[in-house]
N, C-alpha and C positions, 0 to 999 in steps of 0.2 A: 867721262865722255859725254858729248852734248847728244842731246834724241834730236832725230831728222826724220819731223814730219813725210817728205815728199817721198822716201825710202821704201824700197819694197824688195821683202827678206822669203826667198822660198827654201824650202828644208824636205833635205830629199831624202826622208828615211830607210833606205837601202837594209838588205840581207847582208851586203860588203860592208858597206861606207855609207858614211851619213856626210851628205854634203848640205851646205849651208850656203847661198849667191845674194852676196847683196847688190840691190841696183838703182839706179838712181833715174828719174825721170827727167827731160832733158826740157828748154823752150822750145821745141819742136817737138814735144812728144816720142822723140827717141829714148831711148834705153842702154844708158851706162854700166855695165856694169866695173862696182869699184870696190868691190872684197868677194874674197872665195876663202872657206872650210871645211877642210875634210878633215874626217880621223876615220879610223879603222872601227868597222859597225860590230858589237859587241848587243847581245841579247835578241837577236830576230833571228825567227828562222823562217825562209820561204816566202819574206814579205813580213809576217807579223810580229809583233812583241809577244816574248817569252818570259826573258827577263828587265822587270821595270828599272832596277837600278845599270845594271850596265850600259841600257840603251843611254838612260838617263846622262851618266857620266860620256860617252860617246858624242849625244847631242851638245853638252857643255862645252868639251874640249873645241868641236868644228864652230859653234855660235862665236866662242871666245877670240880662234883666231882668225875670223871673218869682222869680228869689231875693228879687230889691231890694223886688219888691211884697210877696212872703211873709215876709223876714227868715227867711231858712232857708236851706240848703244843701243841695242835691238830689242825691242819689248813684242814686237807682233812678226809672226811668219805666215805663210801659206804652206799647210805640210803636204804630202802626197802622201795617198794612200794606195798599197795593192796587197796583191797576195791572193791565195787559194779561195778564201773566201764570196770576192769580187762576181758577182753576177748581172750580167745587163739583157732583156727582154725589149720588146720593143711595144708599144702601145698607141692607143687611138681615143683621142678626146672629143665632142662636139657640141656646142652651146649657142643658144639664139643670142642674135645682136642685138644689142638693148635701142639700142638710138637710130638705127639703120647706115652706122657710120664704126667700124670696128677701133676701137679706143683701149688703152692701156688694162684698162680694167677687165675688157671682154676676152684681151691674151692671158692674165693670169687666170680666168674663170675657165679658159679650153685647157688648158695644161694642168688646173687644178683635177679636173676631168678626167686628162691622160693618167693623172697618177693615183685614179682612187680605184685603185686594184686590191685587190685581198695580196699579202705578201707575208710571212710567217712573222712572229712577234721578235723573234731574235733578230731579225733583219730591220736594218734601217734605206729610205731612200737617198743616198748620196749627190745624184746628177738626173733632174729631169731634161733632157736635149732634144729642143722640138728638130726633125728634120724636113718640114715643110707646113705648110696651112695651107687650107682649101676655105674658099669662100664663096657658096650659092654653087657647089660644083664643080669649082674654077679651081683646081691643083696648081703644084707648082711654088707656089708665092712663099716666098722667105721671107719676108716682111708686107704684112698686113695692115700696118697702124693707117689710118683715113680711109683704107678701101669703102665703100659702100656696100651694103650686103646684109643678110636678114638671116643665115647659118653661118655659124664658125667652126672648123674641124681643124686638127693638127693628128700628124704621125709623128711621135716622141720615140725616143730610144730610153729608155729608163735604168740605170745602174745603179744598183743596193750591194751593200755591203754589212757584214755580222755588224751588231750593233757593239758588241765586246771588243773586235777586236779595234772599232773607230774610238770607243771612248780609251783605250789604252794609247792610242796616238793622239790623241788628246791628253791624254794624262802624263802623259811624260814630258810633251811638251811644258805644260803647267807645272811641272815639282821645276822645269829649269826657268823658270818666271816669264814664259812665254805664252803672250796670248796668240790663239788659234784664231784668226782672221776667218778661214773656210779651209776646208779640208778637200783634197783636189786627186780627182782620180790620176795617176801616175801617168799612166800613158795618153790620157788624154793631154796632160803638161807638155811631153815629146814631143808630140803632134805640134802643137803650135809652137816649138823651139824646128824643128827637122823638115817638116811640109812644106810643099810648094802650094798656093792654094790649085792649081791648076790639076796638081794628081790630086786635091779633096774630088774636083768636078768629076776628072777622069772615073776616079776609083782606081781605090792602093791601098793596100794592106802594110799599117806599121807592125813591126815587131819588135818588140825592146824586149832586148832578155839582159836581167838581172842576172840579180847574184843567186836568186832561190828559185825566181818564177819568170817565163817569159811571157809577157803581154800581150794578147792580137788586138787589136785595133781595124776596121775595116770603115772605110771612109768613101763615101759614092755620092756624086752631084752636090757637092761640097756638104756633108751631114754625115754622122755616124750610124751605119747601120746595123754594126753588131760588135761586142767586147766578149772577148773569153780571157782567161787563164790557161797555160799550160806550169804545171809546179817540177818543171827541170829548168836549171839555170846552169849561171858561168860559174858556182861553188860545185857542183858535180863534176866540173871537166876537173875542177883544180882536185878533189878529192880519188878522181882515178888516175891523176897523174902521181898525187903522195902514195897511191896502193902501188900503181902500178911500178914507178919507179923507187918504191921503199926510202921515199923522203919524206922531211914535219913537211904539214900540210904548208905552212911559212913560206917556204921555200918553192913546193910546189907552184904556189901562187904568182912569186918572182920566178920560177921557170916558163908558166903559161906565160906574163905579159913581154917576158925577155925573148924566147926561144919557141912560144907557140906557132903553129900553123894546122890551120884545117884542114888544109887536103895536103896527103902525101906529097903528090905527085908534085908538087910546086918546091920543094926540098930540093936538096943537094944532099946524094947518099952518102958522100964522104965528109958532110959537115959534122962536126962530134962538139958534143957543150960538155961541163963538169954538174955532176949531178953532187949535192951536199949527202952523204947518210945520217942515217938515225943509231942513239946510242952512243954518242963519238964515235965512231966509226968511220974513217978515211974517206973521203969523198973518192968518186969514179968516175970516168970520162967515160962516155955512149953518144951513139949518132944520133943527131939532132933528127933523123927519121924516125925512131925507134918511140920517143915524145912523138911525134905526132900521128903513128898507128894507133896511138891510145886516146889523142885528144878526139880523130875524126870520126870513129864509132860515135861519139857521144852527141858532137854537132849534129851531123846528119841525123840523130835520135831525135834531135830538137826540132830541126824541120819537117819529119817525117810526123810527127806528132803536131807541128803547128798550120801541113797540108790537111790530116786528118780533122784537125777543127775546120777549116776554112770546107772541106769537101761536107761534112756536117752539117755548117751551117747555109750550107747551097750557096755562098756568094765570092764562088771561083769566077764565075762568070763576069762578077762585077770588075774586075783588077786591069780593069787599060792601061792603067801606069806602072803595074807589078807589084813590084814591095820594096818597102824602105826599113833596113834594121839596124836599129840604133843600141845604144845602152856599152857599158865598159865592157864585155867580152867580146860584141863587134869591131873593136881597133885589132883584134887577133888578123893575121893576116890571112887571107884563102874565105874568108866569110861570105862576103857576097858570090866567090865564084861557087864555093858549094852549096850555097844556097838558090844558087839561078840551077844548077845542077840536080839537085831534090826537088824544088819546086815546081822548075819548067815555065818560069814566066822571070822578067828581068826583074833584077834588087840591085841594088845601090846601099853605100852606108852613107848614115844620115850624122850629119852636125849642126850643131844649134847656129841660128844663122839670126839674122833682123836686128844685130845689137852692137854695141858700142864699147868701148872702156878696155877692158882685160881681153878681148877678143882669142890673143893668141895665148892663153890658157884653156880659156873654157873652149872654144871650141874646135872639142872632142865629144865622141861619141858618149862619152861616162859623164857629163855633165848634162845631158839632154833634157832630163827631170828635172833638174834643181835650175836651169834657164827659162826651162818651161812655166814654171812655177813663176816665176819671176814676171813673163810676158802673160801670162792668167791675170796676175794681179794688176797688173799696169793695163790693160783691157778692159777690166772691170770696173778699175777707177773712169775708166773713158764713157762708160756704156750705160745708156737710163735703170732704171730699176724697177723691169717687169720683164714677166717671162721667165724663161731658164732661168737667167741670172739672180732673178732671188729667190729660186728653190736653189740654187747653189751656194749662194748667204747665207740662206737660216741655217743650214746644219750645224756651223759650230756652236751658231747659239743656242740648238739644240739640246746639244749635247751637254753645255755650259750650263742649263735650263735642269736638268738633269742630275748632273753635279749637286745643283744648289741643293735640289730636292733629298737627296742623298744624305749629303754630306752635312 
């Protein structure tokens, strides 16, 4: 298979599924997408790698049948990274204008600034994100470059992540002969697949809840102003659905996507499914209610704990546009209404939207990362190289840098 320079491969290492989206850059700057792979995610737990070789084989299988759809050979991805780990802080840079005219060089010099913070050795910096500059005073300004002005100040949003568990998603990558382009916080991927820019201005809270761990995202005056972690995902409903109803968890899994719903009350009491047992053991018929007294405990656990972050980090206030939850356990039906329900501000479910090609596969909620990924990298290729964006470059060559050293 021929390499296609113009191609851009992002790789959505999931707790479920490891998805793989290739895309194609278009003469108007549009976004094809022309292969998709998935296979079933084997060695993560909760976001991170556990096991190097099963992820490894996982990755291979989705890379391989994402070649077959695109007819290309993939040597570089953009991976996503999350998990427990994942920590974002926000910070304050400020540096004199050298020329009295603020220039490329004076924005890495204020963001070099934002990020010289003491942060523990096991921790690495991932995403510097400035979310505005001030200049002589003057707030506000999302792009600085010619201003005139003799201070330069930014407010960044800064996310670090273990230093261990980024080089092991670099590592797996690499045993499958993949080079790591940059390493791309997950739900920041979403965001630019799912968002309207209009709710960044408003302020709206994404939530992508995986397989292991659900994501917040908090987005005001188009900038991020705070990322957390919650470590319950869509693998906890499936694993109280195998207790609860004494099926392999397999099966549980193809019950939650067949026959799930979040809120009871949206059911029909006299609908009944067949439940598979364990053991060989004769399969059973129960009411399609009985599944969902068990799934709705767990959801509503999810929001109740992803209100508890948002009331934490004081930026309830900020959410004009509400919330937007994406990721493969929001195709479940009843999601956004239980969640406008626990929350008390409106949600919507989010699909990957701006792109072209496979449209009516990908978008779905469970593709949002691995599209996101895809418009990250096609952005970057568009975008000069200063600022945020090449503290979000060097990482993998960090990391590659490191490697060397090592190994």
């Amino acid at each position: 298979m021929a390499k296609r320079d113009e191609l851009i491969v992002g790789l959505d290492i999931g707790t479920t599924k490891i998805a793989c989206i290739v895309g194609e850059i278009g003469d108007e700057g549009t976004i094809d997408v022309i292969g998709i792979g998935t296979h079933r995610s084997k060695g993560l737990r909760k976001g991170v790698v556990t096991h190097i070789d099963n992820t490894v084989g996982a990755i291979r299988r989705a890379v391989e049948e994402a070649e077959l759809m695109a007819g290309c050979e993939i040597t570089s991805v953009y991976a996503g990274i999350a998990g427990g780990h994942i920590r974002g802080f926000n910070s304050h840079g400020i540096v004199a204008v050298k020329d009295g005219e603020v220039r490329g060089s004076d924005v890495n010099r204020v963001i070099e600034a934002a990020k010289a913070v003491a942060i523990p050795m096991d921790r690495e910096i991932v995403h510097v994100l400035p979310q505005d500059f001030v200049v002589d005073g003057q707030d506000g300004i999302k792009e600085p470059l010619g201003m005139s002005g003799v201070r330069l100040e930014t407010k960044a949003h800064i996310v670090t992540a273990a230093v261990t568990s980024a080089q092991n998603v670099v590592k797996v990558c690499q045993r499958c002969n993949l080079d790591v382009a940059d390493l791309v916080l997950q739900p920041l991927a979403s965001a630019e697949a799912v968002l309207h820019e209009d709710e960044k201005e408003l302020g709206v809270a994404l939530i992508d809840i995986g397989g292991g761990t659900t994501d917040i995202t908090i987005f005001c005056e188009g900038s991020i102003v705070h990322t957390s972690v919650v470590t319950v995902g869509g693998s906890h409903i499936t694993n109280d659905i195998a207790v609860g109803l004494r099926t392999p968890t397999i099966e549980a899994e193809k019950i939650k996507q067949r026959w799930g719903c979040a809120m009871t009350s949206m059911v029909n009491p006299e609908e009944q499914i067949e439940v598979p047992s364990v053991g060989g053991r004769p399969p059973r018929r129960l009411t399609r209610r009985i599944l969902c007294e068990i799934i709705e405990p767990r959801v509503e656990e999810i929001f109740v704990l992803v209100q508890r972050e948002l009331a934490k980090a004081g930026v309830e206030e900020l959410l004009a546009s509400g919330a937007v939850i994406t990721g493969g356990t929001t195709i479940m039906e009843g999601m956004p209404e239980l969640a406008e329900e626990v929350m008390g501000i409106p949600v919507r479910r989010g699909s990957p939207r701006g792109i072209g090609g496979l449209v009516d596969v990908v978008r779905s909620p469970k593709y949002a990362t691995g599209v996101g990924l895809v418009l990250f990298g096609a952005e970057k290729a568009n975008t000069p190289t200063y600022g945020s964006r090449v503290e979000r470059a060097g990482f993998g060559t960090r990391v590659k840098d490191w490697f060397a050293r090592v190994f």
